[in-house]
Biopython code that builds the backbone (N, CA, C, O; Angstrom):
import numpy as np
from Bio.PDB.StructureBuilder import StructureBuilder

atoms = [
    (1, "UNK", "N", (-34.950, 34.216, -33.473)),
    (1, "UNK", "CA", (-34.912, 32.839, -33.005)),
    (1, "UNK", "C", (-33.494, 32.443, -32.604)),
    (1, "UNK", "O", (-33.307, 31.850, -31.542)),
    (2, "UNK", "N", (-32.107, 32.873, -33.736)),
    (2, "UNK", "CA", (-31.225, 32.205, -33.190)),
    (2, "UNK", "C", (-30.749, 32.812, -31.942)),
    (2, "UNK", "O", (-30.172, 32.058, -31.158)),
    (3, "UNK", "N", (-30.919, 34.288, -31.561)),
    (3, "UNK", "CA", (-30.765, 34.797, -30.471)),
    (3, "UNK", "C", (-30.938, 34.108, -28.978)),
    (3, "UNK", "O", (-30.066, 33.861, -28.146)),
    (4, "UNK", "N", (-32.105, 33.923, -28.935)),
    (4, "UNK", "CA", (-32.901, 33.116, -28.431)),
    (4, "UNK", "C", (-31.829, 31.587, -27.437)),
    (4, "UNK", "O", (-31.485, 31.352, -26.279)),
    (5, "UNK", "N", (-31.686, 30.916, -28.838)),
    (5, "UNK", "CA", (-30.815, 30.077, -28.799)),
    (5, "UNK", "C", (-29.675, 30.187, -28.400)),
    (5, "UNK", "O", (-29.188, 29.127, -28.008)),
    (6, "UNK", "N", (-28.860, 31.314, -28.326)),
    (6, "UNK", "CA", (-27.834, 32.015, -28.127)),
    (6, "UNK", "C", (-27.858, 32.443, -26.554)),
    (6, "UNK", "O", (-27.159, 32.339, -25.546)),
    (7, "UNK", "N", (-28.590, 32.764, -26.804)),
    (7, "UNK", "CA", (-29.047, 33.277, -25.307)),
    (7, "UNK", "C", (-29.047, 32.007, -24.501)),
    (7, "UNK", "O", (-28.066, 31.827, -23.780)),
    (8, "UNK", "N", (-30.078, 31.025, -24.513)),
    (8, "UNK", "CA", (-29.931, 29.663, -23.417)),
    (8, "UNK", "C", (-28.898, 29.174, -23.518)),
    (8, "UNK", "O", (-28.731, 28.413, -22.566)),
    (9, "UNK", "N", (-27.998, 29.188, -24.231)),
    (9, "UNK", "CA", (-26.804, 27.980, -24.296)),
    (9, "UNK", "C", (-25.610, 29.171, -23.561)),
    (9, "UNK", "O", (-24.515, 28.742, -23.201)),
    (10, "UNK", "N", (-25.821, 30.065, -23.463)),
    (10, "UNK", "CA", (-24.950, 31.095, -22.666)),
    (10, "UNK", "C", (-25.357, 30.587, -21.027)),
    (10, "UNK", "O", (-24.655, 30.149, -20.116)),
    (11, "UNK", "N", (-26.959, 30.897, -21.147)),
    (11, "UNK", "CA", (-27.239, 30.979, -19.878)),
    (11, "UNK", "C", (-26.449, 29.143, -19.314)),
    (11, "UNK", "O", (-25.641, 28.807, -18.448)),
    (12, "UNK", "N", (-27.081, 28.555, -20.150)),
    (12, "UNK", "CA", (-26.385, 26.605, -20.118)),
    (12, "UNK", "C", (-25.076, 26.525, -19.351)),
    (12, "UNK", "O", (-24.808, 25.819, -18.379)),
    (13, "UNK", "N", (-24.301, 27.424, -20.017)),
    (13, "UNK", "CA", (-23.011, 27.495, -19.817)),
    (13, "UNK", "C", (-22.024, 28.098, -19.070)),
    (13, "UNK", "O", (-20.793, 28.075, -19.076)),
    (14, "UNK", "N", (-23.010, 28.725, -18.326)),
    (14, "UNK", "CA", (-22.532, 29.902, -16.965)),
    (14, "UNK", "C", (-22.703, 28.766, -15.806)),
    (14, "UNK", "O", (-21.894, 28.487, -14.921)),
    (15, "UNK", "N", (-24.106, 28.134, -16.081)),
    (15, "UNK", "CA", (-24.535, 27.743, -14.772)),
    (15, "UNK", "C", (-23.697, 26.249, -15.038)),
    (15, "UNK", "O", (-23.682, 25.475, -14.081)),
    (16, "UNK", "N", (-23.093, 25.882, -16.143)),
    (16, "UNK", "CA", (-22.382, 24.014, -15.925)),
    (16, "UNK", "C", (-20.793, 24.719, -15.377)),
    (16, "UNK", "O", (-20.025, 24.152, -14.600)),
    (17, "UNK", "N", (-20.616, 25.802, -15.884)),
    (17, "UNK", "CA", (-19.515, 25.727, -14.989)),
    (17, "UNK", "C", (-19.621, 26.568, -13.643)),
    (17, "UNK", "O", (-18.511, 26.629, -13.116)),
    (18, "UNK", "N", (-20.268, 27.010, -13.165)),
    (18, "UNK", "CA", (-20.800, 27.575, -11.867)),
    (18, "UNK", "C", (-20.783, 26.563, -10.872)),
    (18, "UNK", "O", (-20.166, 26.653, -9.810)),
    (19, "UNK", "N", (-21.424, 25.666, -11.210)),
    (19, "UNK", "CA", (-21.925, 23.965, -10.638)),
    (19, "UNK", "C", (-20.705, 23.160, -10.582)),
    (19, "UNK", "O", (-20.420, 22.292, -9.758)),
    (20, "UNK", "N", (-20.066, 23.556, -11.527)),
    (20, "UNK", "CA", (-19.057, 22.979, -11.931)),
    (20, "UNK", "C", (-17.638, 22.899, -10.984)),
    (20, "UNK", "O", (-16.984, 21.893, -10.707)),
    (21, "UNK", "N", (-17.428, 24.119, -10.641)),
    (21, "UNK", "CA", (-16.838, 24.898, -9.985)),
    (21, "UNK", "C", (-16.587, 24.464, -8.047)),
    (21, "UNK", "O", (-15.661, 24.265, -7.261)),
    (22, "UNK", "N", (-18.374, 24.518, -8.059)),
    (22, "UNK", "CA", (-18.406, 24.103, -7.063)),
    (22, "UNK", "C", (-18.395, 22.758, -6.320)),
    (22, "UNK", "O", (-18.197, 22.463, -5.142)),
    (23, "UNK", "N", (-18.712, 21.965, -7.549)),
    (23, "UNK", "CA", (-18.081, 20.425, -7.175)),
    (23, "UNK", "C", (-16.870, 19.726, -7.624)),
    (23, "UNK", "O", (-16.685, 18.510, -7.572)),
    (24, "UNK", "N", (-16.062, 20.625, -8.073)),
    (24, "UNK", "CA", (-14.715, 20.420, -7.700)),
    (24, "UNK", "C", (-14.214, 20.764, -6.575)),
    (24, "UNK", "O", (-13.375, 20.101, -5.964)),
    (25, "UNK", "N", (-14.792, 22.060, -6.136)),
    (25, "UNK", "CA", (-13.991, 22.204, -4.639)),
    (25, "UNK", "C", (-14.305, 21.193, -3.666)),
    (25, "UNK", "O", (-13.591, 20.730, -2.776)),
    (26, "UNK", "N", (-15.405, 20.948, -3.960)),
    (26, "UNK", "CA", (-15.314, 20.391, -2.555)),
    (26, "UNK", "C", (-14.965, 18.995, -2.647)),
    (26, "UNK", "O", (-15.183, 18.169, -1.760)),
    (27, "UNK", "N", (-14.499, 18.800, -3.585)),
    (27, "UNK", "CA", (-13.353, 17.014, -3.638)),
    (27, "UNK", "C", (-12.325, 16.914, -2.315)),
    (27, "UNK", "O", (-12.329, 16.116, -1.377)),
    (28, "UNK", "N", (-11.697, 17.722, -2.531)),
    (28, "UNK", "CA", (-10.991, 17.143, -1.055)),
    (28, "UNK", "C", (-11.602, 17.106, 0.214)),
    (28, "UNK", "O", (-11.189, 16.363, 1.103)),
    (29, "UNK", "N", (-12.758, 18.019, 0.378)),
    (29, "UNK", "CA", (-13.794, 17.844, 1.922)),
    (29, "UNK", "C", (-14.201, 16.262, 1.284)),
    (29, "UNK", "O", (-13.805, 15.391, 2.059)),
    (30, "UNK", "N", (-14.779, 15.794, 0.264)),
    (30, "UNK", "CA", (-15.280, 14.572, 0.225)),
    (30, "UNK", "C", (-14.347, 13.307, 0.278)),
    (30, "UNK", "O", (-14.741, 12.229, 0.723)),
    (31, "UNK", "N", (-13.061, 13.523, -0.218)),
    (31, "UNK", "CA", (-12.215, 12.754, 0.056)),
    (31, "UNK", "C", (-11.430, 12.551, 1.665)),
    (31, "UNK", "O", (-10.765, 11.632, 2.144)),
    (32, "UNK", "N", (-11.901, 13.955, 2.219)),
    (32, "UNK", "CA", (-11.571, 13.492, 3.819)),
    (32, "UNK", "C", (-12.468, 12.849, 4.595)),
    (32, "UNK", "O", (-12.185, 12.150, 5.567)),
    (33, "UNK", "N", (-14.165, 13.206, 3.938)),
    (33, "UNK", "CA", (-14.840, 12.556, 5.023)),
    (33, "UNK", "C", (-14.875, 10.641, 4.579)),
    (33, "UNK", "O", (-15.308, 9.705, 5.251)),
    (34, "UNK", "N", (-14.303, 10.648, 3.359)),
    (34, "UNK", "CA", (-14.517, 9.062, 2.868)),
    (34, "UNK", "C", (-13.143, 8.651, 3.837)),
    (34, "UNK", "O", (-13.288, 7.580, 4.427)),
    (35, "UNK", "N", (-12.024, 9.254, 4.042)),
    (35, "UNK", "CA", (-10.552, 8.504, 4.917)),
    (35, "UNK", "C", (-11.003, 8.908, 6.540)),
    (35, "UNK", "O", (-10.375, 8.354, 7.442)),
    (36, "UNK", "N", (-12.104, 9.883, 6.891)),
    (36, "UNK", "CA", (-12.111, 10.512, 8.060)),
    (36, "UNK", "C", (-11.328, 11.171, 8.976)),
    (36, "UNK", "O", (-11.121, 11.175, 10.189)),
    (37, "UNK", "N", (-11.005, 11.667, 8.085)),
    (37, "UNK", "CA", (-9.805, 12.814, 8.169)),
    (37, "UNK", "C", (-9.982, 13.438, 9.435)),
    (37, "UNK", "O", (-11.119, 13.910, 9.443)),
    (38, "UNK", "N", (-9.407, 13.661, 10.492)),
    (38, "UNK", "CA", (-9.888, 14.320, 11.799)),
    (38, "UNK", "C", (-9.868, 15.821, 11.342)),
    (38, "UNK", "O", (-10.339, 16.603, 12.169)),
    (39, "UNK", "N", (-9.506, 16.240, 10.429)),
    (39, "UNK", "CA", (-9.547, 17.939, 9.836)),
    (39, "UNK", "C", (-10.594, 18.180, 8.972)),
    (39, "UNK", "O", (-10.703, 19.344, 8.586)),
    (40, "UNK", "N", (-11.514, 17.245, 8.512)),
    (40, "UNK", "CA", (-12.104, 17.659, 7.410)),
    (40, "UNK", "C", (-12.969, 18.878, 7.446)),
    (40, "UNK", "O", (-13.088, 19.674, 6.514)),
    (41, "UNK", "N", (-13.628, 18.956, 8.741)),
    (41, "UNK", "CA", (-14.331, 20.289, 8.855)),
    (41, "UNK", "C", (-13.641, 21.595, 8.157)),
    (41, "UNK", "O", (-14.290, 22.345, 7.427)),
    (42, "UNK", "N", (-12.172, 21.801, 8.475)),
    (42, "UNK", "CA", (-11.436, 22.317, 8.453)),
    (42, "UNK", "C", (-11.204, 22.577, 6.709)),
    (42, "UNK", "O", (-11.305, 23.692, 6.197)),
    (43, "UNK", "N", (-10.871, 21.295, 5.926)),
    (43, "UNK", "CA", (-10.853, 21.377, 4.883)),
    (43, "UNK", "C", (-11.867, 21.774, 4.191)),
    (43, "UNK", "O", (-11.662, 22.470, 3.196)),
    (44, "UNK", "N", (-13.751, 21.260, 4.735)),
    (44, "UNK", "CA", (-14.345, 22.133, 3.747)),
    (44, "UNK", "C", (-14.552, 23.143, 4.018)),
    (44, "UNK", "O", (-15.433, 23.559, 3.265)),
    (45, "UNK", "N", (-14.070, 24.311, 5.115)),
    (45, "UNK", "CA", (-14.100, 25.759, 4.846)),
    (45, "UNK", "C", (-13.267, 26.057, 4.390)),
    (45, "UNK", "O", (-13.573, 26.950, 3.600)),
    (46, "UNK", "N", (-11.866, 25.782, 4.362)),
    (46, "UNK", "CA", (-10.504, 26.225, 3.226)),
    (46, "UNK", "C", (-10.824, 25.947, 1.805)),
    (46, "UNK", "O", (-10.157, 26.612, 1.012)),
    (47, "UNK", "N", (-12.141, 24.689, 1.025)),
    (47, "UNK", "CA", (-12.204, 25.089, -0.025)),
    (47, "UNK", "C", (-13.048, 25.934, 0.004)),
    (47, "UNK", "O", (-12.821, 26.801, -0.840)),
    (48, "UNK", "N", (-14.196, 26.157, 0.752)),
    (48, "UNK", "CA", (-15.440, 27.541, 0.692)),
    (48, "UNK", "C", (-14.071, 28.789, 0.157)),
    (48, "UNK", "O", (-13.932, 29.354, -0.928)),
    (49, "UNK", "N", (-13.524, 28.845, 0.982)),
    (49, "UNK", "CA", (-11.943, 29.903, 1.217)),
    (49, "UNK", "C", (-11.046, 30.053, -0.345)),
    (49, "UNK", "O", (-10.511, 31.038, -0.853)),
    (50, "UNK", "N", (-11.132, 28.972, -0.701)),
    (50, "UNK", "CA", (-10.858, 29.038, -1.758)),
    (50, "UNK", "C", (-11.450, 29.525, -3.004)),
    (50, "UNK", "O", (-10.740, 30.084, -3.839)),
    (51, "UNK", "N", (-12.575, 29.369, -3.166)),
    (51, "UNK", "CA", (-12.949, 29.726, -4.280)),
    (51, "UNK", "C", (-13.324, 31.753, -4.401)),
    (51, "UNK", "O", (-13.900, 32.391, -5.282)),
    (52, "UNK", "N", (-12.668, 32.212, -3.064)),
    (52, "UNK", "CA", (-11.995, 33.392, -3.312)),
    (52, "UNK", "C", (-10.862, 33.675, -3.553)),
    (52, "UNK", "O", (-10.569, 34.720, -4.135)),
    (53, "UNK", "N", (-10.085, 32.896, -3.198)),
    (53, "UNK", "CA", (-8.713, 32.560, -4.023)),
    (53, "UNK", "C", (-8.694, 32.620, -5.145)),
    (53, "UNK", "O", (-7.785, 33.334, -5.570)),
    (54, "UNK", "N", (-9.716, 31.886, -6.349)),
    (54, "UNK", "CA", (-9.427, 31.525, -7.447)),
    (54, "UNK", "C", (-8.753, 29.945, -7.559)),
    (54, "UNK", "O", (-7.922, 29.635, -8.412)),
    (55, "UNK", "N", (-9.313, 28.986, -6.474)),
    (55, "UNK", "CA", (-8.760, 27.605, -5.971)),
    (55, "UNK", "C", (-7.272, 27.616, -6.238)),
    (55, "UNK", "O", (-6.578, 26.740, -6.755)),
    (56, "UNK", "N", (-6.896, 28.952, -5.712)),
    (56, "UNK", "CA", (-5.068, 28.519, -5.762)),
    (56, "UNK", "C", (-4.479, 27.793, -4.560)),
    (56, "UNK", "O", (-3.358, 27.285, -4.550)),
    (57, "UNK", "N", (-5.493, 27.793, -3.370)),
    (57, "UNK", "CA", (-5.071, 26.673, -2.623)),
    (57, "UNK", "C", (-5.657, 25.348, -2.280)),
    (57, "UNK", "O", (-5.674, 24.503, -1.385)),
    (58, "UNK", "N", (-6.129, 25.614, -3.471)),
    (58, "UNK", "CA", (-7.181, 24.184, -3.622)),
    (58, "UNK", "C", (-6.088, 23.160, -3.650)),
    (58, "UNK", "O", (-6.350, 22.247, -2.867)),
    (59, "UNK", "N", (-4.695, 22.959, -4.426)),
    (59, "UNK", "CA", (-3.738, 21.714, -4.529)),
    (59, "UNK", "C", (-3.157, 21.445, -3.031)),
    (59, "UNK", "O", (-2.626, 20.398, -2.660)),
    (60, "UNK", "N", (-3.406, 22.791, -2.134)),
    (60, "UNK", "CA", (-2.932, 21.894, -1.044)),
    (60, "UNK", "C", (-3.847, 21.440, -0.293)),
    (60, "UNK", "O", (-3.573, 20.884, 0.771)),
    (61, "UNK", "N", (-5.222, 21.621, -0.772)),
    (61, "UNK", "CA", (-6.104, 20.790, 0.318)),
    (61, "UNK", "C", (-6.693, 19.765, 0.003)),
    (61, "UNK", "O", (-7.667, 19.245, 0.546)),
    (62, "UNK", "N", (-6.073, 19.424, -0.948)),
    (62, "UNK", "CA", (-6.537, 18.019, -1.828)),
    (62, "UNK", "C", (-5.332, 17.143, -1.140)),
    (62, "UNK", "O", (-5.665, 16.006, -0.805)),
    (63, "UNK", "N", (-4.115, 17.489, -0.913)),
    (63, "UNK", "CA", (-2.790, 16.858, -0.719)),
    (63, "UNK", "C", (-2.971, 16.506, 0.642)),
    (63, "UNK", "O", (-2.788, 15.369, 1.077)),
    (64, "UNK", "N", (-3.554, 18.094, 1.731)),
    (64, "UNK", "CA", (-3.742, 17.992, 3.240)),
    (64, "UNK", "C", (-5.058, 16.387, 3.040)),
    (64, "UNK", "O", (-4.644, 15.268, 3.342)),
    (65, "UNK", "N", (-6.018, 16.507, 2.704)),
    (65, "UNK", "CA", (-6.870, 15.458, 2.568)),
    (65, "UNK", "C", (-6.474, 13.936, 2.451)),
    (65, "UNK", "O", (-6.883, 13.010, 3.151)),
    (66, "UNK", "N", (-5.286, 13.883, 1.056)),
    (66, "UNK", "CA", (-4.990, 12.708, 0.673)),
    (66, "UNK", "C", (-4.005, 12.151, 1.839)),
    (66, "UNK", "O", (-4.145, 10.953, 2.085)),
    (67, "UNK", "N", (-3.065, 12.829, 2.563)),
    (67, "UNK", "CA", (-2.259, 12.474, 3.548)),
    (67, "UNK", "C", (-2.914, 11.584, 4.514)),
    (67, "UNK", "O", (-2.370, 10.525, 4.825)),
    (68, "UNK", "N", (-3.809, 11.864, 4.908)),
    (68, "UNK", "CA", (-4.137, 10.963, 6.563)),
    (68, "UNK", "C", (-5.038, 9.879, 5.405)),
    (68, "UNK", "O", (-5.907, 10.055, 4.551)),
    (69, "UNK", "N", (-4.121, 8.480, 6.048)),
    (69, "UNK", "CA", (-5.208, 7.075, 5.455)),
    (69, "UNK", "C", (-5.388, 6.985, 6.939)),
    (69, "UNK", "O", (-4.544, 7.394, 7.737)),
    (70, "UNK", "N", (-7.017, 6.193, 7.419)),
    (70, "UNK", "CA", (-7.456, 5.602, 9.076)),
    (70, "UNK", "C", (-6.471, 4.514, 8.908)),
    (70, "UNK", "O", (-6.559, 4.084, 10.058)),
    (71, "UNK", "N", (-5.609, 3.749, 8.355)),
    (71, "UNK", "CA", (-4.978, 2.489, 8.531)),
    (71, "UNK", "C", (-3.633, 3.095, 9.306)),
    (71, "UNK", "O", (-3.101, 2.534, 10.264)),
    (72, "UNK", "N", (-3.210, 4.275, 8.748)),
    (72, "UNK", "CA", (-1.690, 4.255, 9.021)),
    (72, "UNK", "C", (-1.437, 5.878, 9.514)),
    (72, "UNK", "O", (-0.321, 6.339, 9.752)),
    (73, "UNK", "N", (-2.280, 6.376, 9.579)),
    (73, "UNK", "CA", (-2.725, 8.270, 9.886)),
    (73, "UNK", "C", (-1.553, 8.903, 9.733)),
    (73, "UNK", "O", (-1.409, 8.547, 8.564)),
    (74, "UNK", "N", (-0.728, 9.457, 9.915)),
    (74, "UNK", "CA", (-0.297, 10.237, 8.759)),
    (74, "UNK", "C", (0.995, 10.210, 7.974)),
    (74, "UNK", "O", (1.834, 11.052, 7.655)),
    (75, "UNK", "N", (0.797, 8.685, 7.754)),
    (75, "UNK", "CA", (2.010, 7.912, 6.661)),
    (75, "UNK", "C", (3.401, 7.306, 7.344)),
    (75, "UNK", "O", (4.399, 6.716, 6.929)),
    (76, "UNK", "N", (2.821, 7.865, 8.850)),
    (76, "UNK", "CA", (4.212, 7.318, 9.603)),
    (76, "UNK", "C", (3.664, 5.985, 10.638)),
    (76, "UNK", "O", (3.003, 5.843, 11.667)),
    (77, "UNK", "N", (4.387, 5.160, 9.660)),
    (77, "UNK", "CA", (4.192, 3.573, 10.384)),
    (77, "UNK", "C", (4.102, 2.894, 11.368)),
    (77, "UNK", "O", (5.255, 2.522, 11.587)),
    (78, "UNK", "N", (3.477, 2.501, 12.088)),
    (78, "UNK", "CA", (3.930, 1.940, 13.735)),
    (78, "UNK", "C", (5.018, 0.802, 13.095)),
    (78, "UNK", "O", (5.129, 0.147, 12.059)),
    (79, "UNK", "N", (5.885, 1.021, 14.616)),
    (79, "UNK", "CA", (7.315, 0.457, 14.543)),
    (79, "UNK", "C", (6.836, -1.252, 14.834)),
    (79, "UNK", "O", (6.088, -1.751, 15.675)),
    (80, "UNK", "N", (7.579, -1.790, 13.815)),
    (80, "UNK", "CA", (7.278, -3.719, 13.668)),
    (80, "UNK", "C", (7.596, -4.001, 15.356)),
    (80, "UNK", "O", (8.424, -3.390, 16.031)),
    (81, "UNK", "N", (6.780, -4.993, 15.772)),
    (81, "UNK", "CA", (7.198, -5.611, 17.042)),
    (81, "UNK", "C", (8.461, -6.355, 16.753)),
    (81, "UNK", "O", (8.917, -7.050, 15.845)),
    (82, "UNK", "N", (8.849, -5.875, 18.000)),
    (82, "UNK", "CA", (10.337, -6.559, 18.147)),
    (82, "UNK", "C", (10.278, -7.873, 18.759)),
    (82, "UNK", "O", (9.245, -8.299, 19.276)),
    (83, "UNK", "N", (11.494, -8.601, 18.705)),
    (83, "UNK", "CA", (11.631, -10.080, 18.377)),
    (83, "UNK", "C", (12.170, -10.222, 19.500)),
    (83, "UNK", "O", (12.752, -9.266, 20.013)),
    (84, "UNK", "N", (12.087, -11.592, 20.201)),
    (84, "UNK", "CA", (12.437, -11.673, 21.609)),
    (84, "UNK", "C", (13.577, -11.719, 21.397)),
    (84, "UNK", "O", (13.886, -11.995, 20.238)),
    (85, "UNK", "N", (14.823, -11.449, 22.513)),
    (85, "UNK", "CA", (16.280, -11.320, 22.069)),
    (85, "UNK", "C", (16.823, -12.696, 22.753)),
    (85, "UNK", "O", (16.512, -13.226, 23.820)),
    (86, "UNK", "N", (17.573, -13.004, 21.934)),
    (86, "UNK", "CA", (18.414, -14.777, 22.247)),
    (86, "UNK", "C", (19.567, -14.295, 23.136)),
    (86, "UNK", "O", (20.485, -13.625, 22.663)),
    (87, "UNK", "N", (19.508, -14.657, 24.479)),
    (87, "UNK", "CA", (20.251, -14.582, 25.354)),
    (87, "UNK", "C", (21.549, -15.048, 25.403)),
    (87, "UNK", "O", (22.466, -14.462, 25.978)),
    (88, "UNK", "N", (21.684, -16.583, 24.529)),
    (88, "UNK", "CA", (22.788, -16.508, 24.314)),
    (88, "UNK", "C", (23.243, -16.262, 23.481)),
    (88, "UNK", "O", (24.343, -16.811, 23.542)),
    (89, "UNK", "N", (23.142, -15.589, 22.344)),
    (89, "UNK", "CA", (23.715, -14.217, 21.609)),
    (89, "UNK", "C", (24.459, -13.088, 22.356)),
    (89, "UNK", "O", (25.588, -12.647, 22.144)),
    (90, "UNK", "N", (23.432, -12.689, 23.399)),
    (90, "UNK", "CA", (23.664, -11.339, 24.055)),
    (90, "UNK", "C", (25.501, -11.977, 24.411)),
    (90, "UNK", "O", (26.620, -11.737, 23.958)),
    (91, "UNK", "N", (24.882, -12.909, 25.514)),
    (91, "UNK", "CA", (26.162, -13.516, 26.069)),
    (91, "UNK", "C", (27.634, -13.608, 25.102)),
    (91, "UNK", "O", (28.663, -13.029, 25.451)),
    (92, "UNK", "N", (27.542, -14.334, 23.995)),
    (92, "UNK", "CA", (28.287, -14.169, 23.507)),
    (92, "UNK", "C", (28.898, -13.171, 22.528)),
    (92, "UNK", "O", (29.901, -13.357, 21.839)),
    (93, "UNK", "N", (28.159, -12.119, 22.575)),
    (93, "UNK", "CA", (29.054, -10.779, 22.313)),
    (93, "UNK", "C", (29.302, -9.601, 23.373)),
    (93, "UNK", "O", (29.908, -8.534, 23.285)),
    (94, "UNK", "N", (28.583, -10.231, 24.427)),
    (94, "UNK", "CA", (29.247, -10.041, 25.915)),
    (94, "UNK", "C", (30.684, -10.706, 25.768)),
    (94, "UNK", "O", (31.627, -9.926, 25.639)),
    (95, "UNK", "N", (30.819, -11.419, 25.771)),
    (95, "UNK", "CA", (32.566, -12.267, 25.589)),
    (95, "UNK", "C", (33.284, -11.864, 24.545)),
    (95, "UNK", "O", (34.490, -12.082, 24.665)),
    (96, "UNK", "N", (32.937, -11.336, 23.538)),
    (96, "UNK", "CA", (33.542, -10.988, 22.270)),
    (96, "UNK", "C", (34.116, -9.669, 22.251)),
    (96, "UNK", "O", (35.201, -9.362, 21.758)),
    (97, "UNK", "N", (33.202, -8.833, 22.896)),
    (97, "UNK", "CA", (33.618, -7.444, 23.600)),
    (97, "UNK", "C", (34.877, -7.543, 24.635)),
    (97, "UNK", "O", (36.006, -7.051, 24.633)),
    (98, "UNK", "N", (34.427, -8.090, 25.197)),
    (98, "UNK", "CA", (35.634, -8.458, 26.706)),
    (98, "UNK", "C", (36.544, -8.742, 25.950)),
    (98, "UNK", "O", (37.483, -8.011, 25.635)),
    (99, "UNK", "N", (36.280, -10.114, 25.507)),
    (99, "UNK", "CA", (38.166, -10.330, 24.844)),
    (99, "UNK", "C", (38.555, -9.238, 23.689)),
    (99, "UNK", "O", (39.689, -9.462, 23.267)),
    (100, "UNK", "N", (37.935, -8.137, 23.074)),
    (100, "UNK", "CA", (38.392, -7.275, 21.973)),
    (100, "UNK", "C", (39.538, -6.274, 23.341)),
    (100, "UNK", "O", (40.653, -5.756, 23.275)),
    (101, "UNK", "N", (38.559, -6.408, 24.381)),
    (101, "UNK", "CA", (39.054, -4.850, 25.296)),
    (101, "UNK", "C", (40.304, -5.435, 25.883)),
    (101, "UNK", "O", (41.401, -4.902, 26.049)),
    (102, "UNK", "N", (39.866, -6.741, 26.183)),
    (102, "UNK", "CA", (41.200, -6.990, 26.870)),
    (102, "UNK", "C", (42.671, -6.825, 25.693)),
    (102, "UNK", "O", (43.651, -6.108, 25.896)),
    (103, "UNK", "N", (42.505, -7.444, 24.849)),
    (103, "UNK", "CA", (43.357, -7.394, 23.218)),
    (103, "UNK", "C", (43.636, -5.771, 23.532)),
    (103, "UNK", "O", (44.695, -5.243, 23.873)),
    (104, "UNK", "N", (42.653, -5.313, 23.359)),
    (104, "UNK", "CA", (43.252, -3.333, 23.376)),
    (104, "UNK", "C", (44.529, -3.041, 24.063)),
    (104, "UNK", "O", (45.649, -2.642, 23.747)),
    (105, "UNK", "N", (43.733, -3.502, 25.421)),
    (105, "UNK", "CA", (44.664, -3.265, 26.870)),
    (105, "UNK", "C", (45.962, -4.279, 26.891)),
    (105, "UNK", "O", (46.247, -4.478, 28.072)),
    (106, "UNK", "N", (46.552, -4.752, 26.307)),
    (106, "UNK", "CA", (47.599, -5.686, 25.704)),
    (106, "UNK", "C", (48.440, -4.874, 24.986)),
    (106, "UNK", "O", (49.581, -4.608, 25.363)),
    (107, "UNK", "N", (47.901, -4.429, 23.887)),
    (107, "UNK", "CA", (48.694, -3.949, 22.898)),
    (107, "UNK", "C", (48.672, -2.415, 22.996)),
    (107, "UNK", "O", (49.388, -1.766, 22.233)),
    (108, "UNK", "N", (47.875, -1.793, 23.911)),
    (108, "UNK", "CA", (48.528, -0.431, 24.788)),
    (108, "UNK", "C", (49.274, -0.219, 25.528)),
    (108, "UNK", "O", (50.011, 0.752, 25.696)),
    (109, "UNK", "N", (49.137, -1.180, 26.077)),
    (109, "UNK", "CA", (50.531, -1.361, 27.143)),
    (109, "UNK", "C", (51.856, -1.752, 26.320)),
    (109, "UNK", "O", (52.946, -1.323, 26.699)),
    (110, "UNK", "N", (51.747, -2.527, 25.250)),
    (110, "UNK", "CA", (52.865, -3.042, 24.398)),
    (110, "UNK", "C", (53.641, -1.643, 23.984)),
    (110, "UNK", "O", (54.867, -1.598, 24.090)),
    (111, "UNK", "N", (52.904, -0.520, 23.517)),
    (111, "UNK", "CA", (52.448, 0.458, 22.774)),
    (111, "UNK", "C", (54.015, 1.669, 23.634)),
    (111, "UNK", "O", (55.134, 2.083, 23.331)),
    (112, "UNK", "N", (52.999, 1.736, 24.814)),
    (112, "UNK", "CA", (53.709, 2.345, 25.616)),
    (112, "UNK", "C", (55.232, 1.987, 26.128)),
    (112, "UNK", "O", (55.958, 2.834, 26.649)),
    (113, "UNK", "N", (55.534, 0.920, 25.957)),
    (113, "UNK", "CA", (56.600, -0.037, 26.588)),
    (113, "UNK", "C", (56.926, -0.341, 27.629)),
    (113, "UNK", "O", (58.074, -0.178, 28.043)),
    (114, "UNK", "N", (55.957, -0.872, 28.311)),
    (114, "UNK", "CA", (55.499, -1.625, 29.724)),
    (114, "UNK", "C", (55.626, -3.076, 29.416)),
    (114, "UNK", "O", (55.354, -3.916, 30.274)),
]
sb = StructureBuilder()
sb.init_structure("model")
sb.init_model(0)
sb.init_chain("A")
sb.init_seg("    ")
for serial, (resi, resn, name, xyz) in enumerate(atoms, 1):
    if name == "N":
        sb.init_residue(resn, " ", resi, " ")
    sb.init_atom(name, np.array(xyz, "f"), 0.0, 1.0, " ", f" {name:<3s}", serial, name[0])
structure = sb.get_structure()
C-alpha cells in the first residue's frame, strides 16, 4: 500500500513541476503580448529555446519583454515640445554678443599696441 502511495506522489511531482516548468517560461511571451511587444513572436520561441538551455536565457527574455512599454516603446522619451522663442530675448543677446565682440576687438588692439 505505502508503495503505491509512493509511487503517485512521485508520479504528482514530476508532472507539478513539468507543468511547472512550462509556465514559467512562457512569462515573458505573456508579458509581451499584455505590453504588445512588436517581438513577442520572437520571444515565445526563445523561451521554447530555452528550456533546452536549462532557462539560462530565460533572464534575458523576461528583461527583452519588460523593456518595450506601448506608452513610451523602448524607454526613450519623445522630446517635450518646445516653447515658442521670445524674440526680444533673441534680440537682446543679439546686442550682448555684439557689444562682448566689439569689447574683444578693443582690448586686442590695446593688446597689440595700436
Amino acid at each position: 500500500m505505502l508503495s503505491y502511495v509512493a509511487l503517485f506522489l512521485l508520479i504528482f511531482v514530476v508532472l507539478v513541476l513539468f507543468y511547472g516548468v512550462i509556465a514559467i517560461h512562457d512569462i515573458p511571451y505573456e508579458i509581451a503580448k499584455h505590453r504588445d511587444h512588436p517581438h513577442q513572436d520572437a520571444i515565445h520561441v526563445a523561451g521554447w529555446v530555452s528550456l533546452f538551455t536549462l532557462h539560462a536565457i530565460w533572464p534575458f527574455l523576461w528583461i527583452w519583454a519588460t523593456i518595450y512599454r506601448p506608452d513610451r516603446g523602448w524607454g526613450i522619451q519623445q522630446p517635450e515640445k518646445r516653447q515658442p522663442v521670445d524674440e526680444t530675448l533673441v534680440n537682446e543677446l543679439h546686442e550682448k554678443l555684439a557689444e562682448q565682440a566689439r569689447r574683444l576687438e578693443i582690448l586686442e588692439q590695446k593688446q597689440r599696441g595700436e
